[in-house]
C-alpha positions in Angstrom: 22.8 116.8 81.9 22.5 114.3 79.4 24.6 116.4 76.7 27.6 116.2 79.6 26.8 112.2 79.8 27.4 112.2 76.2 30.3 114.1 75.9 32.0 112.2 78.0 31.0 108.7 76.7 28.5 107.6 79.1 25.3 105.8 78.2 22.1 106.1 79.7 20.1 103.3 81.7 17.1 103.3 83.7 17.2 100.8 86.7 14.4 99.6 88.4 12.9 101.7 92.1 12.1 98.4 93.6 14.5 95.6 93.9 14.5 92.4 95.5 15.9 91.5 99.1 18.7 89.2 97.3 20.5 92.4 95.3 20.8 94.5 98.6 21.9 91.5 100.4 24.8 91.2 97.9 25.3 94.9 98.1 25.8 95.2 101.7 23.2 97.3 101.9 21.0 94.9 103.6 24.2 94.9 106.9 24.6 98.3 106.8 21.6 100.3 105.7 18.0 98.3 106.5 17.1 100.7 109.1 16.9 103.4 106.1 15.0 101.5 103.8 11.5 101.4 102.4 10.4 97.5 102.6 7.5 96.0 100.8 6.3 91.9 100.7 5.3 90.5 97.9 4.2 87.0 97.0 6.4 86.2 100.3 9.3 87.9 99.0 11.2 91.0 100.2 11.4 93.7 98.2 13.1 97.6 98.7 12.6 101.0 97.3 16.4 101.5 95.9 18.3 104.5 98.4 21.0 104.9 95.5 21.2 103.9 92.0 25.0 102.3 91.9 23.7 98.5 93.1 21.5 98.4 90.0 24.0 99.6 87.6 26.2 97.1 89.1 24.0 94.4 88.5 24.4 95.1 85.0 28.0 94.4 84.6 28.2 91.0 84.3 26.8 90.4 81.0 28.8 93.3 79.5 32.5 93.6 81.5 33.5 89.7 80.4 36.9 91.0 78.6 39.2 93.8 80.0 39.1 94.8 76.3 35.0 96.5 77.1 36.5 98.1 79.3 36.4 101.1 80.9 32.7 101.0 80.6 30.6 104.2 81.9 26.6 104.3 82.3 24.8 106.8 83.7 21.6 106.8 85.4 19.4 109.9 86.3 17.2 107.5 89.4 14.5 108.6 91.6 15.9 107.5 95.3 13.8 106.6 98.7 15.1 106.5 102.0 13.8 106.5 105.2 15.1 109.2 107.1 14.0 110.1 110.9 11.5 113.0 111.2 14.2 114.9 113.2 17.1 114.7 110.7 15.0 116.0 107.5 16.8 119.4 106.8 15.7 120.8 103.7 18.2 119.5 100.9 20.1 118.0 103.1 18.1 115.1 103.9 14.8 113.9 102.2 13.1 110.6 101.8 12.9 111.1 97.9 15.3 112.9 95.9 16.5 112.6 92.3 20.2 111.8 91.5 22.7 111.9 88.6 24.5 108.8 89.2 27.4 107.7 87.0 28.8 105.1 87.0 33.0 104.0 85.8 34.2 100.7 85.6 37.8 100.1 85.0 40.9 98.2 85.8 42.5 98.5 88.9 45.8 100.0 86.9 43.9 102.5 84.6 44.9 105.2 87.4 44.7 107.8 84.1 41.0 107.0 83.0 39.8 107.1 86.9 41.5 111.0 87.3 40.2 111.8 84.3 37.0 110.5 84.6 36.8 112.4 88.4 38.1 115.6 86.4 35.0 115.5 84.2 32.7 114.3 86.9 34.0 117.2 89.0 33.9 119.8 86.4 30.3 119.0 84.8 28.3 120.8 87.6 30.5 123.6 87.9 30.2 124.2 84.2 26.4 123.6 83.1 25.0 125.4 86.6 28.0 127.7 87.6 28.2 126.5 90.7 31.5 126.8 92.9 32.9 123.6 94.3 34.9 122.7 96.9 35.7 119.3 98.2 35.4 117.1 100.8 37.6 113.3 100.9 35.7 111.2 104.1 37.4 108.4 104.7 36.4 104.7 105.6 34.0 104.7 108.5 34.5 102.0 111.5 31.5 100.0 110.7 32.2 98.8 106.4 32.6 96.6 104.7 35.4 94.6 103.4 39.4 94.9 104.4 41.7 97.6 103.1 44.9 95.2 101.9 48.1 95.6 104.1 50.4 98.8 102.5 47.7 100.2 100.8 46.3 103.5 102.0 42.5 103.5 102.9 41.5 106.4 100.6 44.5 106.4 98.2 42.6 106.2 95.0 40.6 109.3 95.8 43.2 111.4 97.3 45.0 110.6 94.0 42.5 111.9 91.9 42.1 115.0 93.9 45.9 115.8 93.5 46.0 114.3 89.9 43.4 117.5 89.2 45.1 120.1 91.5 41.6 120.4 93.8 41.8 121.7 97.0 39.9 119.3 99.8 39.4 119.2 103.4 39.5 115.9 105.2 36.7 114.3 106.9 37.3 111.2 108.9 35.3 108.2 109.2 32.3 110.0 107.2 32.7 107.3 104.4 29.8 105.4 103.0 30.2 102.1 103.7 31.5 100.5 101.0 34.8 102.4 101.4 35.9 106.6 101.3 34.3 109.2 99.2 34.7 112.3 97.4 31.9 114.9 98.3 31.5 118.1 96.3 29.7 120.8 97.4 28.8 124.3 96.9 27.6 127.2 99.3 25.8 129.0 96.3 22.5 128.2 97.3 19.1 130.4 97.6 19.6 130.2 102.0 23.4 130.1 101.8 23.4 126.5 103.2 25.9 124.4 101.8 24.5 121.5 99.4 25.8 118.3 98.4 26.1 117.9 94.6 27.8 115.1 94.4 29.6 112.3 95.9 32.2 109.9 94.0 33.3 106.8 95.7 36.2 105.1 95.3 
């Protein structure tokens, strides 16, 4: 994996698996995600085991994205995750309170429509390539409760079903299944040792 993140211009990082209160709060994950988190006090401060890697990257971009001229800029980050998940909705790979995840991370202007489909056509074709797995798609759109307002004219999930088409990939729509922070791209594969589909990936927009 980290020959594909080099190939395609991405640079490693390592962010930290606990975080302070104050970075989920800014996230949204504090609103929307709490329940699902692993909480520890310190030197009466809040901290939380991190559920997905993309808060701490962002964190990072401050210091580096101060021109448009840095940018796109692409990190990648192969994090160890922790979430609390309810005894009765652990399903094998489906759901478990520590997985590892490939997480990488593209940040560009709003008009650079080309770099986003063709950072989505490498993202999309790295898995299938080093692991021969067999993709298909899945575009879940922006769930009731999320964050933020989608503009007036502007279509919820437009950015992802853009980059679907822009590649000529087949998907089937799946409403309101959105993280929230706004729609998603899921791939997934059935090729697995029980025939149960897996998740590989997910690429928000």
């Amino acid at each position: 994996m980290r020959g594909c993140w080099t190939a395609r211009g991405y640079q490693e990082i390592s962010t930290p698996i606990l975080v302070n209160k104050k970075l989920w709060e800014q996230s949204g994950h504090w609103e929307h995600f709490r329940e699902n988190m692993f909480l520890v006090e310190s030197e009466e401060q809040i901290f939380a085991s991190k559920p997905m890697n993309w808060p701490g990257i962002d964190a990072r971009l401050p210091s580096r994205a101060r021109f448009v001229r840095d940018l796109p800029l692409r990190f990648a980050d192969m994090g160890r995750l922790h979430r609390n998940e309810r005894s009765g909705t652990l399903t094998g790979l489906f759901r478990v309170r520590q997985s590892t995840q490939d997480a990488r991370y593209l940040t560009a202007v709003p008009t650079s429509s080309r770099t986003r489909s063709r950072s989505f056509s490498n993202w999309s074709a790295t898995g299938t390539q080093t692991f021969a797995h067999r993709p298909f798609f899945k575009l879940s759109t922006r769930p009731p409760k999320s964050m933020g307002r989608t503009s007036s004219g502007r279509r919820p999930s437009g950015p992802c079903t853009d980059a679907l088409k822009a590649n000529g990939l087949a998907y089937d729509l799946n409403p309101g299944d959105g993280a929230f922070y706004g729609p998603k791209i899921g791939r997934w594969t059935s090729r697995t040792a029980s025939g149960a589909t897996l998740a590989l990936a997910t690429c928000p927009a």
